[in-house]
Backbone bond lengths (Angstrom), bond angles and torsions (degrees), N, CA, C in turn:
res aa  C-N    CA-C-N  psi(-1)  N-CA   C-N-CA  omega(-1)  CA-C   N-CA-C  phi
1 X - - - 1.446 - - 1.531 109.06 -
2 X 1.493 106.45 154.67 1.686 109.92 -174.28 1.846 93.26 -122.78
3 X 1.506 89.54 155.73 1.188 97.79 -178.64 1.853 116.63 -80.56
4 X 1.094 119.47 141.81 1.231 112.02 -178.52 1.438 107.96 -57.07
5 X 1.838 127.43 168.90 1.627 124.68 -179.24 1.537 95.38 -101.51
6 X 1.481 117.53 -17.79 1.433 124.88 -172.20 1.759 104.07 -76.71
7 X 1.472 103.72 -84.05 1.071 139.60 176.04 2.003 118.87 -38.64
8 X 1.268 88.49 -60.07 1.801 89.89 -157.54 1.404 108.98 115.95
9 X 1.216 125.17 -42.79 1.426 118.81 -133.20 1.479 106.39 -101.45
10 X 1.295 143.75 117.88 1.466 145.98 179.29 1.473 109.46 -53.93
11 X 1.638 106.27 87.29 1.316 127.85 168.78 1.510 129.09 -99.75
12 X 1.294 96.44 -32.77 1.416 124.87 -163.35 1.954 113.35 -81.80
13 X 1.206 114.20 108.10 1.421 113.09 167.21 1.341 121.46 -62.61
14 X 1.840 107.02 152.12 1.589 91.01 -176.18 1.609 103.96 -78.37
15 X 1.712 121.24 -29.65 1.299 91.64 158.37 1.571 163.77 -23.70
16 X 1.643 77.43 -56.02 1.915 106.79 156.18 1.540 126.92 -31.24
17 X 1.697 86.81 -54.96 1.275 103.42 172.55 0.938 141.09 -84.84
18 X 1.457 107.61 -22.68 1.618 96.11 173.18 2.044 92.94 -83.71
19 X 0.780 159.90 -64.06 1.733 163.80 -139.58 1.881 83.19 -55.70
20 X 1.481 122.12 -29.49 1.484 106.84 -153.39 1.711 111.47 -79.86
21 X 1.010 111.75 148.41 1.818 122.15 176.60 1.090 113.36 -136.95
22 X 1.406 142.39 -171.57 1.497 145.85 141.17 1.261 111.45 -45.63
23 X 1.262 119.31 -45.40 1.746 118.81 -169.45 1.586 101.46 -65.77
24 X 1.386 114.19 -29.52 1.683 106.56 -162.26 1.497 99.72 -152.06
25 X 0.771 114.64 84.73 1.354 126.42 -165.67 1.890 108.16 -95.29
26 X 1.570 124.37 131.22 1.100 161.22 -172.72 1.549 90.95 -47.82
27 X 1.524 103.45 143.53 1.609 94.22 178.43 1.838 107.73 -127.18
28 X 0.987 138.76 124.92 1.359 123.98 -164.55 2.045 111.67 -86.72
29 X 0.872 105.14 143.61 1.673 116.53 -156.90 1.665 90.54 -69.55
30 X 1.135 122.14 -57.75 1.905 108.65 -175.74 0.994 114.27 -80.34
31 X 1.592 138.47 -47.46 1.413 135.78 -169.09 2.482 112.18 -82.86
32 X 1.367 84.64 -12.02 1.803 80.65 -150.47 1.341 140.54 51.91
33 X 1.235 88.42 16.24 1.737 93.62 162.14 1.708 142.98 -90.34
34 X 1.371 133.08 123.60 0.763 150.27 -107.55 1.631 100.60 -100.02
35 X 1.383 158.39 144.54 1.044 135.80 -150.77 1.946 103.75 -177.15
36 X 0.932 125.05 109.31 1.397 125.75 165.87 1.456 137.43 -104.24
37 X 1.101 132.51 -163.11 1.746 139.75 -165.07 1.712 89.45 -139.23
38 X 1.383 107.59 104.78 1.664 101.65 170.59 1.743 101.34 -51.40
39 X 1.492 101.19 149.56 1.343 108.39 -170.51 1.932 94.94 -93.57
40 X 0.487 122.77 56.80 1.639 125.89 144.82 1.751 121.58 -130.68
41 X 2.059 99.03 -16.04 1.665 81.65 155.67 1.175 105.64 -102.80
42 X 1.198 136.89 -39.01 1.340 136.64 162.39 2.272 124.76 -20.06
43 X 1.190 89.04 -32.20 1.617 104.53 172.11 1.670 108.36 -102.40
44 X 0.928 120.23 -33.55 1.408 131.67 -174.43 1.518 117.30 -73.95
45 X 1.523 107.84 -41.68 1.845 100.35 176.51 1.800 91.73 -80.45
46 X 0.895 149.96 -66.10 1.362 140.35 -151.73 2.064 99.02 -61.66
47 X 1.361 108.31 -23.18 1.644 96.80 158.58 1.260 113.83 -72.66
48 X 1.337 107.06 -49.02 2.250 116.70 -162.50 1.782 74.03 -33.01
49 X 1.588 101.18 -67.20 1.289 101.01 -155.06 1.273 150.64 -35.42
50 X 1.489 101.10 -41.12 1.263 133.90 171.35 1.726 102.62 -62.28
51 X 1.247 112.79 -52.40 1.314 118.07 176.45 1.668 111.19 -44.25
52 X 1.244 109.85 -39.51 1.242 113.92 -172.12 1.596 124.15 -74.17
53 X 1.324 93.98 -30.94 1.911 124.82 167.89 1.775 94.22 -50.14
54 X 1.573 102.52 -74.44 1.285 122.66 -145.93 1.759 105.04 -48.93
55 X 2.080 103.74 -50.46 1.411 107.78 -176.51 1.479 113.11 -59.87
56 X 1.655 121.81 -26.94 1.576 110.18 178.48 1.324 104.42 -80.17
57 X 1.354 146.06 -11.92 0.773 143.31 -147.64 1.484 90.95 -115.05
58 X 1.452 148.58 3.95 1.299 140.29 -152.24 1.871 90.29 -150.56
59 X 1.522 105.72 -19.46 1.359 99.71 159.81 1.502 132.46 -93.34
60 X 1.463 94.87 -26.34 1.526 107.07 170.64 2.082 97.45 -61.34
61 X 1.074 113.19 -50.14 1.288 109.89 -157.72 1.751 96.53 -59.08
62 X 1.628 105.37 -44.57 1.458 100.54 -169.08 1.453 113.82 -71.01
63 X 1.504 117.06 -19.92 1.666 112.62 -162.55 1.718 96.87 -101.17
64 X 1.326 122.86 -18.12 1.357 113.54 131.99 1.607 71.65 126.65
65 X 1.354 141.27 0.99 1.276 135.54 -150.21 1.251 107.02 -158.22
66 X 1.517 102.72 123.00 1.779 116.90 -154.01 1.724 116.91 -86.28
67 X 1.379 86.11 15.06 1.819 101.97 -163.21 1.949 84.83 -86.43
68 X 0.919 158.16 -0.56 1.603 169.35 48.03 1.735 97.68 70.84
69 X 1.621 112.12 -58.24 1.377 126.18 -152.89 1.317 89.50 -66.28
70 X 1.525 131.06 -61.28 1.785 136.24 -150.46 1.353 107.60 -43.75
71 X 1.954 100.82 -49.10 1.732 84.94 -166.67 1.612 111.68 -93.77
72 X 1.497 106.21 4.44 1.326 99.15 -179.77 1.503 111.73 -85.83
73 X 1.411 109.23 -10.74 1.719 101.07 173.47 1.627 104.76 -100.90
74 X 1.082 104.67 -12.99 1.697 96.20 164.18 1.315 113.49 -69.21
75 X 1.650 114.56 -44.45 1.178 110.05 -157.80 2.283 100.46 -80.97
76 X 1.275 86.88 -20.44 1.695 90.85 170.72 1.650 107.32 -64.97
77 X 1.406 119.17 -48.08 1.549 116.25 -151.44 1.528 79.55 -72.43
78 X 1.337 114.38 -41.16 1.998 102.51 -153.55 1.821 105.22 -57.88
79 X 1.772 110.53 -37.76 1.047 129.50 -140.56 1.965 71.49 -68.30
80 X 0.992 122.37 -83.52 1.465 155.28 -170.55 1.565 95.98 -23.74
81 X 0.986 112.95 -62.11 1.860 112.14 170.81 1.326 94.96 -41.32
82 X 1.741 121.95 -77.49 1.405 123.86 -130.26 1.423 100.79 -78.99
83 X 1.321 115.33 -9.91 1.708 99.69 168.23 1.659 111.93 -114.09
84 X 1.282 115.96 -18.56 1.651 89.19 141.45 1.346 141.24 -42.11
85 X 1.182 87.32 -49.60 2.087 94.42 -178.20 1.730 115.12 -79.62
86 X 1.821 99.90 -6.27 1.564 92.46 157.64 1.714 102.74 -105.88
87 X 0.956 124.57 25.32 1.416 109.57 179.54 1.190 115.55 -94.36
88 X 1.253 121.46 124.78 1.560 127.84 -158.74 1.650 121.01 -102.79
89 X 1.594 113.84 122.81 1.220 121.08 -151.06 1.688 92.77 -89.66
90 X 1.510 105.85 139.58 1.268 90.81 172.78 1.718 100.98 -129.05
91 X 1.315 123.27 135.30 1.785 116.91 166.89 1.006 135.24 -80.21
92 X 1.285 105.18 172.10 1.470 114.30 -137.83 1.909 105.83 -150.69
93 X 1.045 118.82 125.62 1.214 102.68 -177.65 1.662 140.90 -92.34
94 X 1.362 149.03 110.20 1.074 159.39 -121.57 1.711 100.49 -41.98
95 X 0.971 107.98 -55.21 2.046 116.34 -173.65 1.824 87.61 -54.88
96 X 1.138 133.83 -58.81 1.585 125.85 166.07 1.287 113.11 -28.67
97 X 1.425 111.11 -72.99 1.778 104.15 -141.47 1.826 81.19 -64.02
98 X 1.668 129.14 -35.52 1.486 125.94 -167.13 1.544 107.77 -69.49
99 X 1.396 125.25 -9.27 1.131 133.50 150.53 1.649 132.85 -61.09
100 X 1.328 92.84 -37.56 1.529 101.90 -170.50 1.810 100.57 -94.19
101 X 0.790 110.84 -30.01 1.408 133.74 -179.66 1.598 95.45 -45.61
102 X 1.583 104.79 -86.08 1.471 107.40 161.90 1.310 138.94 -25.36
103 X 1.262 119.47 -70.62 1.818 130.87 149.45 1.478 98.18 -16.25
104 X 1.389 114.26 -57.56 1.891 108.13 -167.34 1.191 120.41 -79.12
105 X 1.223 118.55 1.90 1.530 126.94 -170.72 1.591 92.22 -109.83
106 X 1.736 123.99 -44.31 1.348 108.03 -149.79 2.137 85.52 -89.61
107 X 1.188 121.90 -17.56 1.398 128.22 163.45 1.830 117.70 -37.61
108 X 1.279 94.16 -53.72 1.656 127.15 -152.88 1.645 81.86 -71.92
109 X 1.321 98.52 -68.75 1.853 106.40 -177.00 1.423 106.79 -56.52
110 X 1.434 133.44 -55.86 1.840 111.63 -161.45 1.951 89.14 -80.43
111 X 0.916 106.61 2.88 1.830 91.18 164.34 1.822 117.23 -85.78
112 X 1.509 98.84 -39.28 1.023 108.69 179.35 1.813 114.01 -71.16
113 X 1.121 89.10 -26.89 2.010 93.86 175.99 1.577 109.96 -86.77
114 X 1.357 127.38 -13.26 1.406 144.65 -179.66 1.748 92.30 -64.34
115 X 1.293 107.49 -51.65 1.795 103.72 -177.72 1.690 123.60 -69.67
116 X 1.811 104.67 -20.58 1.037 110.62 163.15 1.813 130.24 -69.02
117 X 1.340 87.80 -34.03 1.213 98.21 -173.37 1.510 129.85 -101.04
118 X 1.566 99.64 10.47 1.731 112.35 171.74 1.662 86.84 -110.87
């Protein structure tokens, strides 16, 4: 559990936390206050991670021997915990995240009309 940024109080799942962004932001169970994962660590451990996949996976291929994979998904799952549980939630207030929310929808759409219109 993480401590709320409002509150104090360890409400917050690390699930919670990692799913949370500006667009949809984590809600804490006693206070209701609203709380996210800036999205550059939030995008960044699920890369580290991948990174971490990719090198066992590029040594197994080179050392010719797939026994490479074990510690690279250990060393992925451990990596992936231990910087979730340092990843630091910061809040955010409701007219925001319904701000950003918007931004991601009207984003989502002139990208999606970008294919219409080339």
């Amino acid at each position: 559990m993480t401590p709320c940024p409002h509150c104090r109080l360890a409400t917050i799942s690390d699930r919670a936390k990692a799913r949370s962004s500006r667009e949809t932001p984590t809600e804490c169970a006693k206070c209701g206050g609203l709380s996210h994962v800036i999205t550059s660590t939030g995008s960044g451990i699920p890369m580290a991670t991948l990174l971490i996949l990719l090198v066992g996976a590029v040594a197994g291929a080179g050392s010719g021997s797939w026994l490479w994979a074990f510690p690279a998904i250990a060393a992925a799952v451990t990596y992936n915990r231990w910087a979730w549980r340092r990843a630091e939630l910061f809040p955010i207030f409701p007219r925001n995240a319904a701000n950003a929310r918007r931004a991601n929808w009207a984003v989502t759409l002139a990208w999606i009309a970008s294919f219409f219109a080339s």
